[in-house]
Every structure is written in C-alpha cells, then in structure tokens.
N, C-alpha and C positions, 0 to 999 in steps of 0.2 A: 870059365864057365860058372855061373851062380848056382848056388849050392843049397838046398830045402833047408839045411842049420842054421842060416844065415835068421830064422825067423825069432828062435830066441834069445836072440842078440837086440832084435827089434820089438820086443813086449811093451815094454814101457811107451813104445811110440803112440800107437795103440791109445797107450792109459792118458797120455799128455794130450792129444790130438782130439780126445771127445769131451774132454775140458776145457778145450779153447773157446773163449766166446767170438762172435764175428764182431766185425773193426768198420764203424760207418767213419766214412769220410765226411767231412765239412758241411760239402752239399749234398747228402742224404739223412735227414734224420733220423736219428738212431733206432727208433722203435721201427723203424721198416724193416729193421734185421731181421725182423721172425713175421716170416711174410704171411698173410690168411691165403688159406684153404681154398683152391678154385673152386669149389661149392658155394662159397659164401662173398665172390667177389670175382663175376664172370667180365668182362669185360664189360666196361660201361661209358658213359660220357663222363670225362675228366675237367677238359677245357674246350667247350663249347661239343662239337660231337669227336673228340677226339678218344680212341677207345685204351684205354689203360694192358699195357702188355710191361707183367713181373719177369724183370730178369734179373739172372743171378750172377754176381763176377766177384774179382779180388781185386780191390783198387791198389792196383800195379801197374805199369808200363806197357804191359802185354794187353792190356783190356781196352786200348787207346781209340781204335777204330770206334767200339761203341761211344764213348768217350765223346769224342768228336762229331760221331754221325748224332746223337743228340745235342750238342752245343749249337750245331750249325744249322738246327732244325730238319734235318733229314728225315726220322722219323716222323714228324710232325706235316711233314709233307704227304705221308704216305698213312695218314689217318690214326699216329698212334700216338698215344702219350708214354714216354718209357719212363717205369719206375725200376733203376738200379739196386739191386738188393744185394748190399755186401756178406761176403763172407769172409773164413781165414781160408778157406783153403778149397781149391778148385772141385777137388776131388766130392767134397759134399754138396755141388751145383748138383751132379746128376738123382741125386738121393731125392732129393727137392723140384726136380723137375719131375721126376717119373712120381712123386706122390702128388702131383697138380699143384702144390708151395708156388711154385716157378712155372712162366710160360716158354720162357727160353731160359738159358743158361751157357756162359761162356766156360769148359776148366782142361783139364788134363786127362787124357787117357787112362783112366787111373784102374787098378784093382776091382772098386766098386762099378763101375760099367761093365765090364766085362761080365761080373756074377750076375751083377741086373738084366743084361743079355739075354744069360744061359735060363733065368727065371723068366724068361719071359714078359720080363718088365717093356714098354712099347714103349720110344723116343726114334728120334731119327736125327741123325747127321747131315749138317745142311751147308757149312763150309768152315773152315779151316781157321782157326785163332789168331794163330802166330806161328811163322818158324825161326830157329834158333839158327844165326851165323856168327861165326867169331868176331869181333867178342862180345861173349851174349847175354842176354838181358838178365841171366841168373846164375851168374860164377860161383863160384867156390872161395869163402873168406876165412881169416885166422880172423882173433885179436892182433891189433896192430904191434902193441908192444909188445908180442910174441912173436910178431913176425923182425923186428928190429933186432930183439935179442941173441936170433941166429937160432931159437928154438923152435919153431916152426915155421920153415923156410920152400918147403915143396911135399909134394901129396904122402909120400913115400916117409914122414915125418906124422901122417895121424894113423902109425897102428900101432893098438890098444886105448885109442882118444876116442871122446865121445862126439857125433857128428850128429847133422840137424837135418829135414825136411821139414817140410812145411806141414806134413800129412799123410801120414800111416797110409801107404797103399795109393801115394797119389803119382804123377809122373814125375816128378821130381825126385824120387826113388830110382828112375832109370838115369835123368843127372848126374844123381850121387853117385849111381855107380861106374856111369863113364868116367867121372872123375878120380873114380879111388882107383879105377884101370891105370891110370898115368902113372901112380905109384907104385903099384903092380898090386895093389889089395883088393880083396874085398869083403862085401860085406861082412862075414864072419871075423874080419881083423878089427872090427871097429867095433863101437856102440852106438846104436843108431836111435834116436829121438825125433820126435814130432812135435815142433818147435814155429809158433808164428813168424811168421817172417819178423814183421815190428818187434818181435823179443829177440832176437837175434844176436844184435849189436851191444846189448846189454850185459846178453847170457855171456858173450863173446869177454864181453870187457872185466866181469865180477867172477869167472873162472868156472862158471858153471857147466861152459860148452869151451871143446877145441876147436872145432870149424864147423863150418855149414853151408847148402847154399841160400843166397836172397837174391830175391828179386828186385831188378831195379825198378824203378829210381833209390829205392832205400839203401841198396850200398854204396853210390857216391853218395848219398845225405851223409852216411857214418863213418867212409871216408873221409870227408869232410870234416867231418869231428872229431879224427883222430882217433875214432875206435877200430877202425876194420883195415886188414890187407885185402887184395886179390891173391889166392893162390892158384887160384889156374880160374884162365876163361875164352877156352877152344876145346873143349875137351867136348863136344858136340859142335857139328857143321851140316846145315841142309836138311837137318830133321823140324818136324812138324808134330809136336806130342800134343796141341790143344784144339779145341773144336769148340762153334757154335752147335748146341742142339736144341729141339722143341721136344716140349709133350706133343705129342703124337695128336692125342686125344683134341688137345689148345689148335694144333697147326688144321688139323681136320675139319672143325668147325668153324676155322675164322681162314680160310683159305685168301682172302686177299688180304688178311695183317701177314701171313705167314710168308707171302708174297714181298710183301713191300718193307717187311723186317728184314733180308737177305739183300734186296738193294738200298737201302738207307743204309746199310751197314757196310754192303761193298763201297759205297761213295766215301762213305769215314776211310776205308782202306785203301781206297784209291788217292784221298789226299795226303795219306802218311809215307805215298811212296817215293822216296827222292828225299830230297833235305824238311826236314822238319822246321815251321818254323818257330816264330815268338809268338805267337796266338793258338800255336798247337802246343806249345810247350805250357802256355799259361794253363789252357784246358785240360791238361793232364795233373798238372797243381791241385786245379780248382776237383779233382777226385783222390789223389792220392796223398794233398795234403803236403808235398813236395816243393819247393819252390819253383820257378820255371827256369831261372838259371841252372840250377842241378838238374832237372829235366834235361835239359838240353847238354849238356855235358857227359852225361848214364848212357849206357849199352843201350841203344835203340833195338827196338823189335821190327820185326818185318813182316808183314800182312801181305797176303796172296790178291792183286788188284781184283785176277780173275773169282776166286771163291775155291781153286780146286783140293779137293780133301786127298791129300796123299794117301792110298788105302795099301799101300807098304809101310809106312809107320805105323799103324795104326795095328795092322799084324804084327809086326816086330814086336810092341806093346805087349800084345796080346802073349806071345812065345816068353816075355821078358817075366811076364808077372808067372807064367806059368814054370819057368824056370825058379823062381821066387817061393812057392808052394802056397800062392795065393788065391789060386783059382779055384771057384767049386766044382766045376765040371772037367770033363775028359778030353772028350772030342773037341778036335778044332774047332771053332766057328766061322765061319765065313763072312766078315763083316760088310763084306759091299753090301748085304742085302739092309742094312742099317744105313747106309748114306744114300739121301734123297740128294742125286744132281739138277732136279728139276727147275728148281729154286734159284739156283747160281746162274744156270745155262739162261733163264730169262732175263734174269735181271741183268747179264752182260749186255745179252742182246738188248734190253732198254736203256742202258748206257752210252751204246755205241761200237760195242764187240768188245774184244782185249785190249789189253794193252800191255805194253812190255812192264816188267816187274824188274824196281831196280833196287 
C-alpha cells in the first residue's frame, strides 16, 4: 500500500522536472517548443485551406500513431495541418492544453489532470494512447556495468538507490511503482527523481542515477551502446495509463477538425496493428531521432485499432495518485463524464466498424 511519506523522498523531483527544457526532434523545429497562445493563432490556412491543429507529444515510441497518421497524410485528408509540439514529459501536455497552448495533446494520467479536473479546468478524453503489454515500451534500466558486476542485478537491489521518472506526478510514477513491487519496495525505500528520458543513459552511466524507467526506442539505442540493462519489463500487463485529449473549448468550435482528428489518428493506429514495418519504423526515426533498425528491434507499443479509453485505469490512476498524497480534492470523481466516446464511435463506423486488435 503507498504511503503519504513516500512524497518527501520525491522533492527534488519536483525541482529537476520544472527545469527540464522540452526536446524537438529533427523534424520539428525547435522554436515550436513553446507553442502561442490560442488567442493569437486560431486556426487558419497553413497549406492551401488546410487548418493548423497544435499538438502536444514526447517523441517516443508511444506517440507513433500520430507519428504515422501525419506521415501518411491522414490528417491532411481530413482538412488539417498537424503541428507536433514536443515536450519532455507527457504530464505537462494537459497543463498546455487546458491553457488553449495546445489543441490536442497526447500524455499520461498524471497527478496534474486529475487536480485540473477537480478545478474545473474543461478538456475531454477522446481515445486511448497506448497500452502497455510485456515487454513494454518503458522497462526499468541499471547501468549496464552495474548490472555486469553482480551489483545491481534485480529490483530488490535499488533500496536506498536513487531512481528516475520522467515527471514529478506523471504515470510513469505508477510504473515505478509497479516495478519496485517486484522487489518488494517502495517508494519510501528509494529516492525518487524527475529525470528526462534522453538524460537517462548518461545519469545511469557517470553514477549520478541507479535505475529508472525510459522509454523506448531510447533504451535499446543505449543498450546498444553499452550503457543500460533491463531490469525488469513485465512489471505491467493490459494497462492503459495514456490518452489523447482536446481543449474543450478548440474541439467545440471546430467540430469537424475535432472529428476527423480522432479518425486520421485511429487510421495511424490501425496501421501499427500487427507487425510493424520498414517505413513505419523509418517514421518513428524521422520523430524520435532513433534509427529505424533500433526502432524495429525496441518494445513496441500497442494502439487500441477501435479508440476505446479503458475508464478502469483511468480510476485506478486516480486512487493511485490519491494514495500518493497528490491530489487536491477529496471526493472521488467520476471520470466517464470527462471522456467523449462520440468521436471514436464515428469514426469506426467511417472506417468500416472494428477490427480485431492484435
């Protein structure tokens, strides 16, 4: 059972985590990281009458559907120009969506949703990210010549060690803690830090961090290079901790982008279902900077073909953070009334219905 003391053991995460600057990939220029203000940059004609929709993601493996439903001109089909706006960590998409920053935004169940919630902040749940199956797209790593040495060899081996997330309060905090279950700890046996994925490999290798988790593609890159083990990557199965969401506000007044956002995007997640190939691996490259060989090699992610948002994770989240002593409010919330199925349900049906998920 998590424990309220567990939180000053995580201060510093906190302090790391609103230092972090965000990480443009390749093909987004960097200055799009700090996106304008929907007041001053409503949708307009981009390329020819194609209307410009800001989203926000972590170019990771998990973000692949968008990834690909713009490569393949998905969007572009359905009247939109998509600008990808990187960050480090999923958790500060929702921050940026509900301030109008972002029109959509792909992250994790995190801490700050939930608060934003209870305050009354207006966004909506429109379909389901990625879920996590063994072995999953964000294990748990040593340094590698820590794990050679016989010094850190299994989970039950990092307490009193310092350990990583990507973001103070993001889901990856529920990760962590599945994973120090394995060894029977938790949070309060460790020291817990908010740590970019990208610095990860580094912190790992110059002694600064004991373990953490990353996301792939970046832990076989660093396997790869001899910096990182796996130390455990099952330690979650069948869970669903990320979601696409809209400003509220954005999806209201542009009801056919808001529309044809949710099917351009199930079509990316429809192609990612089954084997992967060389031109889907190259596209996830061409965002996270990755080569496509180690793409294709990394913990693949898995995309729901239909759109459905498990609204049992999504509580668990909610019980998890509030066991955490993260949450501002009291009373439970009810989150179905935050996810719009309207969105998924048509665009299957303009698809062609379901289709099995493999």
């Amino acid at each position: 059972m998590l424990r309220k003391t567990w939180i000053s053991a995580v201060l510093l995460a906190l302090l790391v985590a609103a230092c972090v600057a965000p990480v443009a990939p390749s093909s987004v220029p960097a200055d799009t990281a700090t996106p304008t203000p929907a007041a001053e940059s409503a949708p307009a004609a981009a390329s020819g009458d194609l209307a410009v929709v800001r989203v926000g993601h972590v170019p990771v493996t998990i973000y692949a559907p968008l990834f690909v439903a713009v490569e393949r001109g998905y969007f572009a089909e359905e009247g939109m120009q998509v600008e990808l706006l990187p960050v480090e960590g999923g958790t500060e998409n929702v921050v940026q969506v509900s301030a109008g920053n972002f029109d959509v935004a792909g992250g994790g169940i995190g801490a700050g949703m939930f608060n934003a919630v209870a305050r009354g902040i207006e966004f909506e749940i429109v379909a389901p990210l990625h879920t996590e199956r063994p072995p999953i797209t964000s294990p748990f790593v040593v340094s590698k010549k820590r794990f050679d040495s016989g010094e850190l060899t299994q989970m039950s081996d990092l307490a009193g060690k310092k350990v990583s997330i990507n973001a103070k309060g993001a889901a990856t905090e529920y990760w962590l803690w599945k994973a120090l279950q394995q060894g029977g700890l938790d949070f309060p046996d460790v020291e817990v830090i908010g740590l970019g994925f990208r610095e990860v490999a580094a912190a790992l290798e110059n002694g600064a961090l004991d373990g953490g988790i990353l996301g792939e593609p970046l832990t076989t890159l660093a396997e790869d290079q001899g910096l990182v083990a796996r130390l455990s990557e099952d330690f979650i199965d069948g869970f669903t901790p990320t979601v696409i969401y809209y400003n509220k506000e954005w999806a209201t007044n542009n009801p056919d982008l808001a529309q044809g956002f949710v099917k351009a995007y199930l079509r990316g997640a429809r192609d990612l279902n089954g084997e992967w190939t060389d031109e889907i691996a190259t596209i996830i490259e061409t965002y996270t900077n990755v080569p496509a060989d180690v793409v294709k090699r990394a913990n693949r992610s898995y995309h729901d073909p239909n759109g459905v948002v498990p609204l049992a994770d999504l509580m668990e989240l909610q019980s998890f953070f509030r066991a955490g002593g993260q949450l501002t409010y009291e009373a439970e919330i009810d989150l179905a009334q935050f996810v719009n199925t309207s969105y998924a349900e048509a665009a299957v049906a303009e698809l062609g219905g379901t289709v099995e998920w493999q």
